[in-house]
C-alpha positions as CSV (number, residue, x, y, z in Angstrom):
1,X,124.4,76.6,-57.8
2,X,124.2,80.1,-55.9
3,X,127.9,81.2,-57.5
4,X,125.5,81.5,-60.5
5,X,124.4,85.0,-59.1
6,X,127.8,86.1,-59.6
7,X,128.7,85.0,-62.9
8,X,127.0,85.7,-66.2
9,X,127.5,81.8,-68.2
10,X,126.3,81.3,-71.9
11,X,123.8,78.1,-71.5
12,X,125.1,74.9,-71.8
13,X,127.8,75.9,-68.6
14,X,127.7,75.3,-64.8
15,X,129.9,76.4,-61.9
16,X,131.0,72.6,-60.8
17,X,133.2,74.2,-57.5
18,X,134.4,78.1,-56.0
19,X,137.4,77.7,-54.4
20,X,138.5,80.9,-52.3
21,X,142.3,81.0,-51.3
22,X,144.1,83.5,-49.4
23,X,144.5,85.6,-52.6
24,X,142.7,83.9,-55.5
25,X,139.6,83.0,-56.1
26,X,139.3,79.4,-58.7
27,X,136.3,78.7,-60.1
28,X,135.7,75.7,-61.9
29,X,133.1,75.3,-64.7
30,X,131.8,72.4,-67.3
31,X,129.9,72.3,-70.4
32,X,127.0,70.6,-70.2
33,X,127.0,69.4,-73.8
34,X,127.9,65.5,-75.2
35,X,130.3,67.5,-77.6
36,X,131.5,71.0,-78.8
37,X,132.9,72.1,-82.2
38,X,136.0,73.5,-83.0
39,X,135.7,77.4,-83.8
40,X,138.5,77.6,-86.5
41,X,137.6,74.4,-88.3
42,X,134.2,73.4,-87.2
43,X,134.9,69.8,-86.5
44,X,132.9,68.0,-83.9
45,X,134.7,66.6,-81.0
46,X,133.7,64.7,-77.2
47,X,137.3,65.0,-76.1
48,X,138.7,67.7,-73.2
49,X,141.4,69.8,-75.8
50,X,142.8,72.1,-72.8
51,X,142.4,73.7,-69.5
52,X,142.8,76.9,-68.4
53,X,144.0,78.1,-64.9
C-alpha cells in the first residue's frame, strides 16, 4: 500500500486503511501473523487482546 512510504512497520504488519479527518489522521494496521506471543509471559495466542485508538 503507498502509506507504506510514510511509515516505517517491523515485518509481519500492513497498513489495512488511512483515514484523514479534519484534524486527525487514523491509520489502521494488522499483523500478518496466525498468532503472536505474549511479551511478559511468552504464551502463544490467535486471539485480538486490545486495540488502541
Amino acid at each position: 500500500m503507498e502509506g507504506s512510504l510514510l511509515l516505517s512497520l517491523s515485518d509481519g504488519l500492513v497498513i489495512e486503511q488511512i483515514c484523514r479527518q479534519e484534524k486527525q489522521i487514523i491509520i489502521s494496521v494488522s499483523s500478518t501473523a496466525a498468532l503472536a506471543r505474549c511479551p511478559l509471559c511468552a504464551a502463544a495466542s490467535e486471539s485480538i487482546h486490545s486495540h488502541y485508538l
